[in-house]
DRENTIKE-334085 format. One record per atom (N, C-alpha, C): residue in three letters; atom name; x, y, z. Coordinates in pm, 1 decimal, decimal comma. Layout:
# residues N
ALA;CA;X;Y;Z
...
This chain:
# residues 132
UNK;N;-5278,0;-2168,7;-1435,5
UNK;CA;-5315,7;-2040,0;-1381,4
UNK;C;-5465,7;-2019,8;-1393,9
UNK;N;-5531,4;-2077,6;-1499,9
UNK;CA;-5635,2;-2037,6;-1538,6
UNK;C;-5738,0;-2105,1;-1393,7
UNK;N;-5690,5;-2236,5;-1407,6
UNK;CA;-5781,6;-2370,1;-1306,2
UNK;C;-5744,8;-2277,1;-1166,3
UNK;N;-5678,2;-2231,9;-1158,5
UNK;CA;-5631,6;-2180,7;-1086,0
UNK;C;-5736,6;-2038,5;-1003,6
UNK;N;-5783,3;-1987,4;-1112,0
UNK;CA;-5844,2;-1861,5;-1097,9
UNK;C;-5957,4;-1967,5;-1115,4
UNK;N;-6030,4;-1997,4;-1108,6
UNK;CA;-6188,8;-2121,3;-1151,6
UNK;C;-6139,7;-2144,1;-988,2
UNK;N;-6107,8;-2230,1;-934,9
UNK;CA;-6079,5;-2246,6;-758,1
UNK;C;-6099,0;-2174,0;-690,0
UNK;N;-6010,1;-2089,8;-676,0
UNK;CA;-6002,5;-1961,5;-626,1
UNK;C;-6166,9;-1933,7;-583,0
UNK;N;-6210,3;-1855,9;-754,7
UNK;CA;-6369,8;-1788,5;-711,8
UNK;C;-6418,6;-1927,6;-693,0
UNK;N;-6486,4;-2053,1;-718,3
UNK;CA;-6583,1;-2118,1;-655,9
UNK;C;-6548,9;-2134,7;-524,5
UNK;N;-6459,1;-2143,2;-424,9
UNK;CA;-6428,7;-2175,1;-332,3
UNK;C;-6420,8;-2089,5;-219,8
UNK;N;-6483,4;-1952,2;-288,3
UNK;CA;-6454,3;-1827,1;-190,7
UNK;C;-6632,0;-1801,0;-116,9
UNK;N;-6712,7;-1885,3;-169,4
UNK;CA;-6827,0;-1852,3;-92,5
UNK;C;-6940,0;-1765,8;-177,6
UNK;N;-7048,5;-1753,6;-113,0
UNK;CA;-7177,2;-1612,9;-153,9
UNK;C;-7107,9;-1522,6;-129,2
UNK;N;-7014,5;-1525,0;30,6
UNK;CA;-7038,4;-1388,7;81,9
UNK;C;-6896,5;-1290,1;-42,2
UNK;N;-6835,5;-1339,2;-147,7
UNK;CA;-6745,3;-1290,5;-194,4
UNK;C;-6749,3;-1317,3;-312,5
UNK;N;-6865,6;-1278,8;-358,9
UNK;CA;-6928,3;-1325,3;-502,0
UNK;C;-6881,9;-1189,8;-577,2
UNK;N;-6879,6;-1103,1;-566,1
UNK;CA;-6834,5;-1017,4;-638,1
UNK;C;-6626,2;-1036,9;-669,4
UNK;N;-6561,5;-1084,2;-567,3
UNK;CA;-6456,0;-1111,5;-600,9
UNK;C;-6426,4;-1207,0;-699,2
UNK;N;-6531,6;-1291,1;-693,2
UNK;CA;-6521,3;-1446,4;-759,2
UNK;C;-6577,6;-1433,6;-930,5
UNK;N;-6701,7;-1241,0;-930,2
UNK;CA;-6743,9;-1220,8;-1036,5
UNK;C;-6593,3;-1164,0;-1115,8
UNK;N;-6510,1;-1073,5;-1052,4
UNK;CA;-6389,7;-1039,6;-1080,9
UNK;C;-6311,5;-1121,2;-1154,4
UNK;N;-6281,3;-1248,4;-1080,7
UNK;CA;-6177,9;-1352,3;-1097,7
UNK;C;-6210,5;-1461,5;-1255,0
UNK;N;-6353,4;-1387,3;-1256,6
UNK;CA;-6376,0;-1489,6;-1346,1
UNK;C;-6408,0;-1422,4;-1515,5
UNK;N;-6366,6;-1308,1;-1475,6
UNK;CA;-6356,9;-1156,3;-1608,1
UNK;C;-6204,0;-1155,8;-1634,5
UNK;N;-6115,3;-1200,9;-1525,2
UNK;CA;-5942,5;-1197,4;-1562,6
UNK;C;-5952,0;-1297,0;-1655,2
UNK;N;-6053,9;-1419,1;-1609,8
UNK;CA;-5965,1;-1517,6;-1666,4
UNK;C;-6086,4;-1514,3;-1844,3
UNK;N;-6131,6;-1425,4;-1829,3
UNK;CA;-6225,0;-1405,0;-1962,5
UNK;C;-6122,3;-1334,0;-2045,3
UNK;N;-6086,5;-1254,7;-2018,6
UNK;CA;-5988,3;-1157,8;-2051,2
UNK;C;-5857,5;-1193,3;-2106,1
UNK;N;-5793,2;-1321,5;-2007,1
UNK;CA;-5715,9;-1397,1;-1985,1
UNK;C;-5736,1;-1496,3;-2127,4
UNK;N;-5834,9;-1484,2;-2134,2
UNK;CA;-5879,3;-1620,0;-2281,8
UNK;C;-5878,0;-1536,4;-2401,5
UNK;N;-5957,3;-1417,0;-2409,9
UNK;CA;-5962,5;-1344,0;-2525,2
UNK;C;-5816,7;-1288,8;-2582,4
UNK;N;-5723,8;-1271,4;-2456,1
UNK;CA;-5550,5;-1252,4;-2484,5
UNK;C;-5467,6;-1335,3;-2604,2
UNK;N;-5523,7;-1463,7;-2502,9
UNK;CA;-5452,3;-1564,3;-2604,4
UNK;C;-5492,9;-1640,4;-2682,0
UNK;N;-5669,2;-1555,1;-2745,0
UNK;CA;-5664,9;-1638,6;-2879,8
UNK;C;-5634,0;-1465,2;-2961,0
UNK;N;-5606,8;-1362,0;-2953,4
UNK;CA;-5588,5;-1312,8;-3043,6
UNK;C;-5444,4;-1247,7;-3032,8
UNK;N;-5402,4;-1308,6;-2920,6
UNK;CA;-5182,1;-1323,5;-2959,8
UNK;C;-5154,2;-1419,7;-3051,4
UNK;N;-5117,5;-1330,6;-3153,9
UNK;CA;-5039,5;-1395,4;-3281,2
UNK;C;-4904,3;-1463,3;-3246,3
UNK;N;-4891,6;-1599,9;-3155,0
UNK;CA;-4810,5;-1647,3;-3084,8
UNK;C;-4663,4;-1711,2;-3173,4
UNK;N;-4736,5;-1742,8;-3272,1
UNK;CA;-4635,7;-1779,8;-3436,3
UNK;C;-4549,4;-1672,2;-3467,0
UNK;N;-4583,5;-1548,4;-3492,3
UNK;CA;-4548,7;-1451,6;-3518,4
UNK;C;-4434,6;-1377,3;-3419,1
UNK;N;-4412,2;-1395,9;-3246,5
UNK;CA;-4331,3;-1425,4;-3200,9
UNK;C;-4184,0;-1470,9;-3162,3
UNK;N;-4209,5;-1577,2;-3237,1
UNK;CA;-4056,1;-1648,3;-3263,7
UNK;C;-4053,2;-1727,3;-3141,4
UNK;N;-4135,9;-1772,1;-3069,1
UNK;CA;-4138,9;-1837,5;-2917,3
UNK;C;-4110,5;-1987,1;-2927,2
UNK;N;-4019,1;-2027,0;-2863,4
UNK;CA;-3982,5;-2187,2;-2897,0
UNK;C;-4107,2;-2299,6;-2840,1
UNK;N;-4114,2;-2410,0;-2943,6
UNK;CA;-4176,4;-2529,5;-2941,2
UNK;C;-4239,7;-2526,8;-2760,5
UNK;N;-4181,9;-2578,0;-2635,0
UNK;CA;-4265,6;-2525,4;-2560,4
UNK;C;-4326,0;-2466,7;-2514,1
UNK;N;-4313,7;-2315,5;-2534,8
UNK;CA;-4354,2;-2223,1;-2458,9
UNK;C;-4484,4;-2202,8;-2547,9
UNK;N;-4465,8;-2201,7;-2666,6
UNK;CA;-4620,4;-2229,3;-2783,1
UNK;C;-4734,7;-2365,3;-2686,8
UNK;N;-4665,4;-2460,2;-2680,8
UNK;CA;-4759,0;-2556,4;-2576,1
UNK;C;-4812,4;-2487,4;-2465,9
UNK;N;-4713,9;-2434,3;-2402,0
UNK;CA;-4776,7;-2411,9;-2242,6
UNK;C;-4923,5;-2299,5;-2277,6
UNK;N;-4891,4;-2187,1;-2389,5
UNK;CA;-4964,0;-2121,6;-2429,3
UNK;C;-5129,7;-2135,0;-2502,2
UNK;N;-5076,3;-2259,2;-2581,2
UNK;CA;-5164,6;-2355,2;-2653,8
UNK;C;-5246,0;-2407,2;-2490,4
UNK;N;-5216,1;-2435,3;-2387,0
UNK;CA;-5259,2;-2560,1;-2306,6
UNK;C;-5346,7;-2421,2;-2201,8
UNK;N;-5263,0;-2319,0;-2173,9
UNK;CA;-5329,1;-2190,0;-2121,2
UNK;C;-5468,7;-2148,5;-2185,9
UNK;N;-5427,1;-2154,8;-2332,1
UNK;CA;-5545,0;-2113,3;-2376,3
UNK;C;-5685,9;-2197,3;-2379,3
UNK;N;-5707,9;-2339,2;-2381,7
UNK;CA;-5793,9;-2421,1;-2346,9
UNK;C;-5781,2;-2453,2;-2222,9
UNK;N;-5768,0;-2352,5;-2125,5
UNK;CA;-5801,8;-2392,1;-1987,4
UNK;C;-5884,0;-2290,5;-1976,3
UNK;N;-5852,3;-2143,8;-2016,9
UNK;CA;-5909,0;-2029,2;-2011,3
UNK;C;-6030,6;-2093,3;-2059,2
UNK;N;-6070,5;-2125,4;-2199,6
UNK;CA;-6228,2;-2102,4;-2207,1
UNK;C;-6238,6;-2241,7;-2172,8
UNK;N;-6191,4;-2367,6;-2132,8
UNK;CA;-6289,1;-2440,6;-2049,1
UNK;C;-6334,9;-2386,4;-1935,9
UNK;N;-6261,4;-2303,1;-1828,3
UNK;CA;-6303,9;-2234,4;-1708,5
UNK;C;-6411,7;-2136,4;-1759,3
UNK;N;-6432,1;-2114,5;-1861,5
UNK;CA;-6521,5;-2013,2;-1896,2
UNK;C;-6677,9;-2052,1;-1933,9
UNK;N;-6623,7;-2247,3;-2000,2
UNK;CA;-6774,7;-2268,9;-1988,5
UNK;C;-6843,5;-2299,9;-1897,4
UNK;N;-6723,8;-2309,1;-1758,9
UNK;CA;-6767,5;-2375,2;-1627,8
UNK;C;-6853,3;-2320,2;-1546,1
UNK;N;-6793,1;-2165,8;-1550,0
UNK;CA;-6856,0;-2092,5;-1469,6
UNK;C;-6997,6;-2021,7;-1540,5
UNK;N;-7007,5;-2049,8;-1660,9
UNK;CA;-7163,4;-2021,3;-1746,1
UNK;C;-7261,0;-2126,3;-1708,9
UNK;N;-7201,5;-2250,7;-1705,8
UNK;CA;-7272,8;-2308,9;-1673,0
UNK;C;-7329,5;-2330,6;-1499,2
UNK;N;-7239,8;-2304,4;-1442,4
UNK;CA;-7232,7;-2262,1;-1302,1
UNK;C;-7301,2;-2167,5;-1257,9
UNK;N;-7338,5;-2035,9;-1300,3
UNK;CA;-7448,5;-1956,8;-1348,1
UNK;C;-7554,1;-1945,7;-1419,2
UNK;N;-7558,1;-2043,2;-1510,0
UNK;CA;-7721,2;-2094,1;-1523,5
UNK;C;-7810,0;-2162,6;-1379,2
UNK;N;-7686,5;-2288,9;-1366,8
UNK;CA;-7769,9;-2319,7;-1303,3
UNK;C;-7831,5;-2255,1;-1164,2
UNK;N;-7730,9;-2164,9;-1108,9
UNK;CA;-7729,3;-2062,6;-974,4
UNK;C;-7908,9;-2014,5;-1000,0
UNK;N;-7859,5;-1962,5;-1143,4
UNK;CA;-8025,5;-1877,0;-1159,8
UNK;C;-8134,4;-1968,9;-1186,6
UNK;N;-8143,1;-2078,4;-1200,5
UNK;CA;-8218,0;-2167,0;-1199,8
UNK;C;-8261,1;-2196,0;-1077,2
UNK;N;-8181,6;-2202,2;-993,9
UNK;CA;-8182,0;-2274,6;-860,4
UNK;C;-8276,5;-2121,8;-785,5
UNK;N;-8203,8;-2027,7;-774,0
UNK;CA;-8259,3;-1941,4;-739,0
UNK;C;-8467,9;-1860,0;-745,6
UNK;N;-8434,1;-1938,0;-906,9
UNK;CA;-8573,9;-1905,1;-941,2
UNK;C;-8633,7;-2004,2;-900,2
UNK;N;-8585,4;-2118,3;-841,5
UNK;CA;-8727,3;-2219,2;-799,9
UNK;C;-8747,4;-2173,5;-631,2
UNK;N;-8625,9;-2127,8;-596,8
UNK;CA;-8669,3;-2097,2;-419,0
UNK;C;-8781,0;-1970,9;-438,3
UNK;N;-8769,5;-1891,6;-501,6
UNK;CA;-8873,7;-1778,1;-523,2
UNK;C;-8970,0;-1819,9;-547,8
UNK;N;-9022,0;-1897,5;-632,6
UNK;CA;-9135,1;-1974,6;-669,1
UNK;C;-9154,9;-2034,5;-549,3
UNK;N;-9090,7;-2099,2;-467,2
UNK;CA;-9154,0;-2184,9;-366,7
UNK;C;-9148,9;-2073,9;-228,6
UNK;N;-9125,9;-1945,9;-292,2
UNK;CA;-9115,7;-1848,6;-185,3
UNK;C;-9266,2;-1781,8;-191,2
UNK;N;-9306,5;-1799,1;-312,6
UNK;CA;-9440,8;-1730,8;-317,0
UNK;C;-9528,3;-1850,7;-271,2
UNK;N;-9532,7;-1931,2;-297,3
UNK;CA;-9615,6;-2049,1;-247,0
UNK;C;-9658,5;-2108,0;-371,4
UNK;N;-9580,1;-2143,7;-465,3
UNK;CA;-9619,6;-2170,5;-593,8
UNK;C;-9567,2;-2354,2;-586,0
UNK;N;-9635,5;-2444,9;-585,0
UNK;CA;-9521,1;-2585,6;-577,1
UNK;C;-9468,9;-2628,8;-715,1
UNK;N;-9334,7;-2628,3;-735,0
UNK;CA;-9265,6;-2672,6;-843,1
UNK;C;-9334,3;-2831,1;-891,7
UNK;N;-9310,2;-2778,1;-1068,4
UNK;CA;-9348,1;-2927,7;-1105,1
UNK;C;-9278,5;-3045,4;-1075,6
UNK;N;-9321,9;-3159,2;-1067,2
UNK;CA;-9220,9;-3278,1;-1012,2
UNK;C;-9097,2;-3280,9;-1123,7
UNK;N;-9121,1;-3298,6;-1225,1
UNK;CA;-9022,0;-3261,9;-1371,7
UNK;C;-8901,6;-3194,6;-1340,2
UNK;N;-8961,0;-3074,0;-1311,6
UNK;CA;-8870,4;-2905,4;-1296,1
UNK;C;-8759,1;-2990,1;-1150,0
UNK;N;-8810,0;-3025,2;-1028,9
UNK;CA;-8738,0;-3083,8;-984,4
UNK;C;-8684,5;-3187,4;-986,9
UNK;N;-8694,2;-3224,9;-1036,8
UNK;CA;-8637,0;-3430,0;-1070,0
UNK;C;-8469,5;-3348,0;-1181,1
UNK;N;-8513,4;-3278,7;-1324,5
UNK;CA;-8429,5;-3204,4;-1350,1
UNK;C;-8312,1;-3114,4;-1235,3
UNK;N;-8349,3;-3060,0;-1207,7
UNK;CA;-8246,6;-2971,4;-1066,2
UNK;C;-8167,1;-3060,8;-1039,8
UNK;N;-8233,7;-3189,9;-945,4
UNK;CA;-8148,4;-3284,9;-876,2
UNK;C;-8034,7;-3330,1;-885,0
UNK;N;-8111,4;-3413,5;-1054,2
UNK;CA;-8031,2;-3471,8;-1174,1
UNK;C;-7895,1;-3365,8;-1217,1
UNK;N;-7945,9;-3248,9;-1225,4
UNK;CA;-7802,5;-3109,0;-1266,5
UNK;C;-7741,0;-3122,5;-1200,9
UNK;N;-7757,8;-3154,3;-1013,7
UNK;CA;-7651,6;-3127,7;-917,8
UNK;C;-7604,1;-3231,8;-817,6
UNK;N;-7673,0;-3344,5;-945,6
UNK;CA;-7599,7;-3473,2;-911,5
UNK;C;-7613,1;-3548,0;-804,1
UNK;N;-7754,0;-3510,6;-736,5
UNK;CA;-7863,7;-3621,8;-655,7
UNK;C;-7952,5;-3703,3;-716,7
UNK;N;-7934,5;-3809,5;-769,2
UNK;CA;-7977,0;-3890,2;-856,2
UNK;C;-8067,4;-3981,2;-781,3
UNK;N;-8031,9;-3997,8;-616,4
UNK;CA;-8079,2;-4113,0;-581,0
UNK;C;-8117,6;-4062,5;-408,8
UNK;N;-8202,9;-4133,3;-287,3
UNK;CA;-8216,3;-4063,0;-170,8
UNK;C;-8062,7;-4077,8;-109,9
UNK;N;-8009,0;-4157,4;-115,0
UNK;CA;-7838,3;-4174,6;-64,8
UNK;C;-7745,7;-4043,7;-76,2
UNK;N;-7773,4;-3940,6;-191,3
UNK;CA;-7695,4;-3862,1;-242,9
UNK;C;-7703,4;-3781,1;-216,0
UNK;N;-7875,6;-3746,6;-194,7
UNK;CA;-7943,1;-3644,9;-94,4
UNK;C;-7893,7;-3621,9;28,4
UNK;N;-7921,2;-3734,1;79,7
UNK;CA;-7890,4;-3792,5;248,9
UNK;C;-7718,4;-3704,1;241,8
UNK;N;-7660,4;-3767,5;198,4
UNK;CA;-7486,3;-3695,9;190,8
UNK;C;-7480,1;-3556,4;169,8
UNK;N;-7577,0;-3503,5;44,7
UNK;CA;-7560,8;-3369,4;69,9
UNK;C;-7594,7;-3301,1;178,8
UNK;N;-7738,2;-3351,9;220,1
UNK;CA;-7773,3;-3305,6;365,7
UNK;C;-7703,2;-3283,9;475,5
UNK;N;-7651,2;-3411,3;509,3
UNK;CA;-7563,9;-3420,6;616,7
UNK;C;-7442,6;-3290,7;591,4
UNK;N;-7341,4;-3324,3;453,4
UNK;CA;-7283,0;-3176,5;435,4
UNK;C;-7310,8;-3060,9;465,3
UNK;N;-7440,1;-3056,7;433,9
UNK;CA;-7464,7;-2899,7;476,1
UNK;C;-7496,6;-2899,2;622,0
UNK;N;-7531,6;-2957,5;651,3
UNK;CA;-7533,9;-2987,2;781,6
UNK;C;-7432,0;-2937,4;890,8
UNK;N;-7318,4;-3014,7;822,5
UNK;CA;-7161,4;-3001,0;873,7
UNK;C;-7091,1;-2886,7;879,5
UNK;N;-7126,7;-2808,9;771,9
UNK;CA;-7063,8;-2696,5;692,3
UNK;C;-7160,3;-2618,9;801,3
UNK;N;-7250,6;-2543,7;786,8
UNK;CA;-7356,7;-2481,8;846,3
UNK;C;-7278,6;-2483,6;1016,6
UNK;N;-7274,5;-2570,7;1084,8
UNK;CA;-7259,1;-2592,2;1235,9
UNK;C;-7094,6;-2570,6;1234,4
UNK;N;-7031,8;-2621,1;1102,9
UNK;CA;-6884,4;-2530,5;1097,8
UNK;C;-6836,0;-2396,5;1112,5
UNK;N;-6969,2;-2344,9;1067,8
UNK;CA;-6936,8;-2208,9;996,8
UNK;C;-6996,4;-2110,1;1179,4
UNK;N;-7108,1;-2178,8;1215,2
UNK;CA;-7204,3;-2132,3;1369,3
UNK;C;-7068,2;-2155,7;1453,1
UNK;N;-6999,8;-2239,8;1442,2
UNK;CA;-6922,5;-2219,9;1537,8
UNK;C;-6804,3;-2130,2;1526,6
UNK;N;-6757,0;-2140,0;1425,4
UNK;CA;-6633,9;-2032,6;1394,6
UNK;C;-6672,4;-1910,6;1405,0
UNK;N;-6827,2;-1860,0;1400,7
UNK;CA;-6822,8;-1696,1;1444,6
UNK;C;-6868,8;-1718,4;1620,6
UNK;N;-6884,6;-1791,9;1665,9
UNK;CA;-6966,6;-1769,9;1845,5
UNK;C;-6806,0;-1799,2;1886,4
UNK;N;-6700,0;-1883,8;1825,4
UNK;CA;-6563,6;-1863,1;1917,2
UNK;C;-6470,3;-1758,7;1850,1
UNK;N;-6473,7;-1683,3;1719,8
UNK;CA;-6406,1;-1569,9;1724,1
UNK;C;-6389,9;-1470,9;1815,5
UNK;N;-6296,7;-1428,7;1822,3
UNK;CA;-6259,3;-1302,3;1898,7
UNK;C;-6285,8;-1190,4;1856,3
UNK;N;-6338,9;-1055,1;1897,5
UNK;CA;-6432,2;-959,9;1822,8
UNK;C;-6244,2;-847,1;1842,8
């Protein structure tokens, strides 16, 4: 359920970032539940303690995902501003970025490019053939 809610919001876009800020406070919420349900205390049989046990380390792995997923957003963000003022990033500062989002090499680049590429002319076309 948890991986579940982590999908969900990354997969919903910018334009539904506030839903995805939502989705990702359940499943905060969702974590803080079940580390302070006294689940022993219960009487709940041998599996259902697992599934609970396995719930609960999904919750805060999804939790470090999306922190870290938000660092780097604001990272990313603060270098387009910088290069919005006309400031040029150090080679470092970018070689780092890359390396975070797993363009290591021009090949990887090239692929992301083309993706966005794809995505972008996906997206141009699905609003010029909607129906109003």
């Amino acid at each position: 359920m948890a991986s579940l809610l982590v999908l969900a919001s990354s997969s919903l876009g910018i334009g539904h970032s506030l839903l995805a800020v939502e989705l990702r406070e359940l499943n905060h919420d969702l974590a803080t539940l079940l580390n302070l349900l006294l689940v022993v205390d219960l009487g709940l049989v041998n599996n259902v303690l697992d599934v609970l046990a396995l719930l609960s380390c999904q919750c805060r792995r999804c939790s470090l995902a999306a922190k870290t997923k938000q660092a780097l957003k604001a990272i990313m963000l603060s270098l387009i501003q910088e290069i919005d003022r006309e400031n040029v990033p150090k080679r470092e500062r970018l070689e780092e970025i890359l390396v975070e989002v797993g363009m290591n090499d021009s090949s990887s680049c090239n692929e992301e490019i083309e993706s966005l590429e794809q995505e972008i002319g996906d997206h141009a076309s699905k609003k010029w053939t909607a129906s109003p």
